[in-house]
Structures are given as structure tokens and as C-alpha cells.
C-alpha positions as CSV (number, residue, x, y, z in Angstrom):
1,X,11.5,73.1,50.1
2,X,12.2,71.3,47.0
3,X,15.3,69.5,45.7
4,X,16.8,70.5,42.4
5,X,20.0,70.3,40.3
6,X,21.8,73.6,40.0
7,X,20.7,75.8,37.5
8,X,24.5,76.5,37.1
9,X,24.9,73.5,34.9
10,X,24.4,74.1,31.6
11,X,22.9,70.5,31.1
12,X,20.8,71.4,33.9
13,X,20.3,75.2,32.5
14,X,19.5,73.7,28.7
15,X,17.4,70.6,30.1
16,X,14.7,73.3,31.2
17,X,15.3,76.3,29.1
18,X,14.9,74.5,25.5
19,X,11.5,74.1,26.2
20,X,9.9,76.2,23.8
21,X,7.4,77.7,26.5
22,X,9.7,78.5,29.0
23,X,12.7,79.9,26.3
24,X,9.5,82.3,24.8
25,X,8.3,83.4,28.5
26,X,11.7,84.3,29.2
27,X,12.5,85.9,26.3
28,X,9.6,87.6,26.5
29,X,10.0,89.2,29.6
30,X,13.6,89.9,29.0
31,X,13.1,91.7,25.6
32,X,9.5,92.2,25.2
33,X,9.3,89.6,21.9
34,X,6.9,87.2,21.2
35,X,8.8,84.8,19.9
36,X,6.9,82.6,17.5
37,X,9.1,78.9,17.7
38,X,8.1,75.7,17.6
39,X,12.0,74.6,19.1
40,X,14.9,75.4,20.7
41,X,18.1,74.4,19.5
42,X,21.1,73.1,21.7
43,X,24.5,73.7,21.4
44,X,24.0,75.3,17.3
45,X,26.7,75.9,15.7
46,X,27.1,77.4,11.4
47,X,28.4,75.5,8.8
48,X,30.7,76.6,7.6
49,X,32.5,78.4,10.9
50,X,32.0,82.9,11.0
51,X,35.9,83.4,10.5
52,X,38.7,81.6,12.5
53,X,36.6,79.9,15.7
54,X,33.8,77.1,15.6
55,X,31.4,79.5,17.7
56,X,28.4,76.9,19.7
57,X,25.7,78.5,21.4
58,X,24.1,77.0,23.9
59,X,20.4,78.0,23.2
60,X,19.6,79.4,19.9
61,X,15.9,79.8,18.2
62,X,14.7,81.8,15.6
63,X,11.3,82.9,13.7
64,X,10.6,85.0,11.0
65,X,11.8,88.6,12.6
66,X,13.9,87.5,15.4
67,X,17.0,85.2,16.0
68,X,18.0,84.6,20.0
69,X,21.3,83.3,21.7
70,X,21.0,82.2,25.1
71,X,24.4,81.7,26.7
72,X,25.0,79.9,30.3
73,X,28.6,80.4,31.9
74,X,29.7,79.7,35.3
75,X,33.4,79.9,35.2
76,X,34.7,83.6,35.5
77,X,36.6,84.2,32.3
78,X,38.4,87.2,31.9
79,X,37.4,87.9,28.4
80,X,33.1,87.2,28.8
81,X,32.1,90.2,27.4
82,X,34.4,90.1,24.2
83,X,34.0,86.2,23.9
84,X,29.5,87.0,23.6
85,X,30.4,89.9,21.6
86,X,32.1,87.6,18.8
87,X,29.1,84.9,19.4
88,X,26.9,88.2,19.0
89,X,28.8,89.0,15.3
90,X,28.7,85.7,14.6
91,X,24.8,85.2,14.5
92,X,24.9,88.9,12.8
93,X,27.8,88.1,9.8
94,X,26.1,84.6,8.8
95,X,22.9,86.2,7.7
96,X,24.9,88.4,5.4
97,X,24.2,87.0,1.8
98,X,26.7,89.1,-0.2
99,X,28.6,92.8,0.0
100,X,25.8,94.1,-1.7
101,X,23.1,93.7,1.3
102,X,25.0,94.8,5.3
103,X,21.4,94.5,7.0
104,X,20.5,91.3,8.4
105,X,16.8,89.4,7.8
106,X,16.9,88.9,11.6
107,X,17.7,91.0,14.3
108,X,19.9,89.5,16.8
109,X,20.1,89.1,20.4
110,X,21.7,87.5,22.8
111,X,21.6,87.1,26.9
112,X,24.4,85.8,28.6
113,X,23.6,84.4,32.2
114,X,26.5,84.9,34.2
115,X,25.5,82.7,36.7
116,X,29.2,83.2,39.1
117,X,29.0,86.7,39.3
118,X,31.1,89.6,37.1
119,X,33.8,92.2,38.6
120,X,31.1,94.7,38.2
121,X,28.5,93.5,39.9
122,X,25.4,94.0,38.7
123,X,22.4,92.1,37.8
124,X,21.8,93.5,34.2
125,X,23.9,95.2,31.9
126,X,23.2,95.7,27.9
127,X,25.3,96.4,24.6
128,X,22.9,98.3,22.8
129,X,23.7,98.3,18.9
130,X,21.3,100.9,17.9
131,X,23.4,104.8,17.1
132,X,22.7,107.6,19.2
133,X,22.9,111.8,18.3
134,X,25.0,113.9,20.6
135,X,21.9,114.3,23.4
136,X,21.8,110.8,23.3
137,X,18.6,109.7,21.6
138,X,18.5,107.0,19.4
139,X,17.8,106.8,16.5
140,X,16.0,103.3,15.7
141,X,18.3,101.7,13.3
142,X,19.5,99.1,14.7
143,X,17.6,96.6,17.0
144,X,20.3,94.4,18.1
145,X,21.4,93.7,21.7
146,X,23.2,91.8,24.3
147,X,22.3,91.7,27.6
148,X,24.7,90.2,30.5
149,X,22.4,88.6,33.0
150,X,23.8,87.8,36.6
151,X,21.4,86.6,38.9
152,X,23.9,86.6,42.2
153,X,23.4,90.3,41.9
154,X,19.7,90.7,42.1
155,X,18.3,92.6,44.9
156,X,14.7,94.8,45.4
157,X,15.8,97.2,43.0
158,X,16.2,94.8,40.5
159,X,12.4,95.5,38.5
160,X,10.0,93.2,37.4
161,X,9.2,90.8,35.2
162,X,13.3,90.3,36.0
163,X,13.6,89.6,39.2
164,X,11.4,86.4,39.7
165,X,14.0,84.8,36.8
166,X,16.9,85.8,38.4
167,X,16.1,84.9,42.0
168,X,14.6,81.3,40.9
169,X,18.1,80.8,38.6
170,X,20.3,82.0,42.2
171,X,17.7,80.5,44.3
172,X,18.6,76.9,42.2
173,X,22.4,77.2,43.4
174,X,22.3,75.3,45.9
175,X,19.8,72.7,44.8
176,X,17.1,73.5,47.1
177,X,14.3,76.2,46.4
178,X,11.0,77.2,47.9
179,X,8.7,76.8,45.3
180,X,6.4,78.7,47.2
181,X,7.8,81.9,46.3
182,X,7.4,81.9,43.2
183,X,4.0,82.8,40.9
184,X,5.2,82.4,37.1
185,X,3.9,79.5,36.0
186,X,6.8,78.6,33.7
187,X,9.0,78.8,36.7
188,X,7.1,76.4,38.6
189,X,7.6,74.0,35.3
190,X,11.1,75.0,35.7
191,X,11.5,73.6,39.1
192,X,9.8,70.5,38.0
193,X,11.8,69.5,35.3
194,X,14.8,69.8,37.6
195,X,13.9,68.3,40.3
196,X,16.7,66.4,41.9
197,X,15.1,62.5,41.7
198,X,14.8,63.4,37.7
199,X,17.8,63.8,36.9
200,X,19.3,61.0,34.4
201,X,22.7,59.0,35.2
202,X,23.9,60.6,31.9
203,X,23.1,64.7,33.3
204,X,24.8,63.6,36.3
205,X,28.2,62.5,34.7
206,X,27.5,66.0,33.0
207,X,27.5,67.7,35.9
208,X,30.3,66.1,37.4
209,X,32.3,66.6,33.7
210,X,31.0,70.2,33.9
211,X,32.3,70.8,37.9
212,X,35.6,69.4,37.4
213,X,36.4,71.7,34.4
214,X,35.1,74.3,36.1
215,X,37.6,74.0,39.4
216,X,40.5,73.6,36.5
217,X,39.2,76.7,35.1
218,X,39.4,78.4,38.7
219,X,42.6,77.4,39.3
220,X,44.4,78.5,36.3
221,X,41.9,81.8,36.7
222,X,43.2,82.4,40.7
223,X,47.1,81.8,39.3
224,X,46.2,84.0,36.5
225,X,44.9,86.9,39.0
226,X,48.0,86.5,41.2
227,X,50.3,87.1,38.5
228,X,48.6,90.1,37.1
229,X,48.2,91.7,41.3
230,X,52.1,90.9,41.8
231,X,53.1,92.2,38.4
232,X,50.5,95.3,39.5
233,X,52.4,95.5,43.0
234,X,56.1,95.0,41.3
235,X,54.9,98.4,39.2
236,X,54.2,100.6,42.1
237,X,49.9,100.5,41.8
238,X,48.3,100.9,45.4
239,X,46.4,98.7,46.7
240,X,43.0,100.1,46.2
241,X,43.5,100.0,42.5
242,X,44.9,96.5,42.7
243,X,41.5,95.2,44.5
244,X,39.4,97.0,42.1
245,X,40.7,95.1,38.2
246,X,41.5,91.8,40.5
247,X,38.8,91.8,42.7
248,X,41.7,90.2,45.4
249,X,40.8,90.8,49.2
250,X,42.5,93.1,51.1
251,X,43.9,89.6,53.1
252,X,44.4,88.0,49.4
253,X,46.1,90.9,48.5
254,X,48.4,91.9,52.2
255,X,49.4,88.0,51.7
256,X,51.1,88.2,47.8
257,X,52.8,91.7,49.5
């Protein structure tokens, strides 16, 4: 077994994943791109700001055909799939020049690694941008896509390439992995760069910066969820339908009644 840092840092996550081998064999399996990059840039943000919020993105590279967001988030936020959707727009809008020209040089996509979990649970889900007819069928417009990536929910369904990723990044939670398992070789770099005796005196008042706002986060989040199941309750909702938009226990949930 080896000792690592969490992979649910994102100074961890970013320390390993903006290496231009590992972000291209990752995006590779995840999309099917060769990328063609040289770097990978941290925490990019435009100049000046898409609309009314300074949008960062935590991993963001780009080559001639293809621009690619990589997003960590560990803290649960209510609003994850609208906040990446904006980030999404964001990378989408700057390109655009003028009114004159809507289409983008680059086509756009971003992967979100949900590395606490979702409501839904489920290890991959996708926005897919492209129009469809009535049956369904696309019609290859429009190549753009986010995928919502959470490795807590990966099991033997989960298909290949995929699954390796995802059980090495859920493997990493609790700093300690078996290398062993593992045969993709930019995984086994992966676990090298993290390993726990490398980690600098500056990534680990990081981590400890990242962990404390995270149980702030959690806190106003559980408070936040209590209000919304005894509002629910005050209104006359059972308790099923409670559980299932809270995700409260049924003991959570008998202890509010």
C-alpha cells in the first residue's frame, strides 16, 4: 500500500492533473481527443470577465480544434450543475468575435469531478449540446459537452477506459492506494507525484485552507437542507418525497418531525 494526499484536494487534484501527459491520457479516454498541448493551465480565468462573475477554472488547455475545462469540487453545492453550465458558456461566449460569427473556433468541453458524490448518484452523466430530430438522432452540429464525473459511484458496470480513473481518484480518498491494481501508466505517475512524503509545507496549508472551508461549506449546506425538509414537512409532502430532493435519512428526517 502506498501513502498519498487525497485526490479530493484540488491542490492535490491540479498538482498531478496539469501535467500535460496525464491531462491528454485522461482526456483522451474520457472524450476520445488527442489533444495536442504542450501545457495545462491552472486556475484560468478571461480578461475581461464573460458577463457579471469572474469565472476560474481549475484546469483549462487548449490546441488548435479543441478547448478543455477540467473542474474539481468536493463540497456538495446545490447549484453544481448550473454553476459548470455557466463555466461551460463562459469558455463558449469568449471565443465569439462579433454578432456576425455564433460558431466558436473551438469546441468546448468540460468534465466536472464531483469527487463527494451527487443526489443522483451516478458515476457519469453528460450535457450533450449537439440537436436531435424527433427519433432522437443527432444531427452533428454541435460538438460541445459536459460531463459530470463522480468517482464514489463507480462500480463493475462502470465501462472501460473509465473505470481505472475513477477508482484510482476514489481509491486516493483516503490517502492510501494499492498501486498494484492499477495498469495505466499515467496512473502509476499519478500516484507518484502524490505520494504523501512529497507533499510541500505550502500544499499542506492548502489542504488544510481547502478542509476547513469545506466543513463551513457543510455546515451552512446541512442547515440549508433542514430548512428546505421542515419547510417540505410544514407543507404536507410525505416523507418519501422529502428523502428523495434532501437526500435526509429516514432517522435525519423522523428527528426534524
Amino acid at each position: 500500500m502506498k501513502k498519498v494526499a487525497s485526490l479530493r484536494y484540488g491542490v492535490i487534484f491540479k498538482k498531478a492533473f496539469s501535467q500535460p501527459n496525464i491531462f491528454k491520457a485522461f482526456v483522451k479516454d474520457f472524450l476520445g481527443i488527442k489533444l495536442e498541448i504542450d501545457t495545462v493551465e491552472m486556475e484560468k480565468s478571461f480578461e475581461p470577465p464573460i458577463g457579471n462573475v469572474d469565472t476560474c477554472f481549475d484546469l483549462f488547455a487548449e490546441d488548435k480544434e479543441n478547448r478543455i475545462i477540467v473542474d474539481i469540487q468536493h463540497v456538495r453545492y446545490a447549484d453544481h450543475y448550473d454553476r459548470f453550465l455557466h463555466y461551460h458558456c463562459a469558455a463558449l461566449l469568449e471565443q465569439v468575435a462579433s454578432s456576425e460569427d455564433y460558431r466558436p473556433c473551438l469546441k468546448v468541453f468540460t468534465i466536472v469531478i464531483l469527487t463527494s458524490g451527487d443526489r443522483h448518484k451516478v458515476d457519469i452523466a453528460t450535457i450533450d449540446f449537439d440537436p436531435k430530430d424527433r427519433q432522437g438522432n443527432h444531427l452533428n452540429e454541435i460538438s460541445h459537452k459536459i460531463l459530470y464525473v463522480c468517482p464514489k459511484y463507480v462500480t463493475e458496470n462502470t465501462p472501460e477506459p473509465y473505470r481505472e480513473w475513477l477508482l484510482a481518484i476514489v481509491d486516493s480518498l483516503d490517502e492510501e492506494v494499492d498501486e498494484t491494481d492499477y495498469q495505466h501508466p499515467e496512473i502509476q505517475q499519478i500516484f507518484e507525484l502524490i505520494a504523501r512524503d512529497l507533499v510541500s509545507p505550502k500544499e499542506r496549508a492548502r489542504m488544510k485552507d481547502e478542509y476547513s472551508l469545506e466543513q463551513l461549506q457543510n455546515d451552512k449546506s446541512r442547515k440549508k437542507t433542514l430548512e428546505i425538509a421542515k419547510n417540505m414537512l410544514d407543507d404536507g409532502l410525505d416523507s418519501a418525497t422529502i428523502m428523495k430532493y434532501t437526500g435526509l435519512s429516514p432517522d435525519k428526517l423522523a428527528a426534524l418531525k
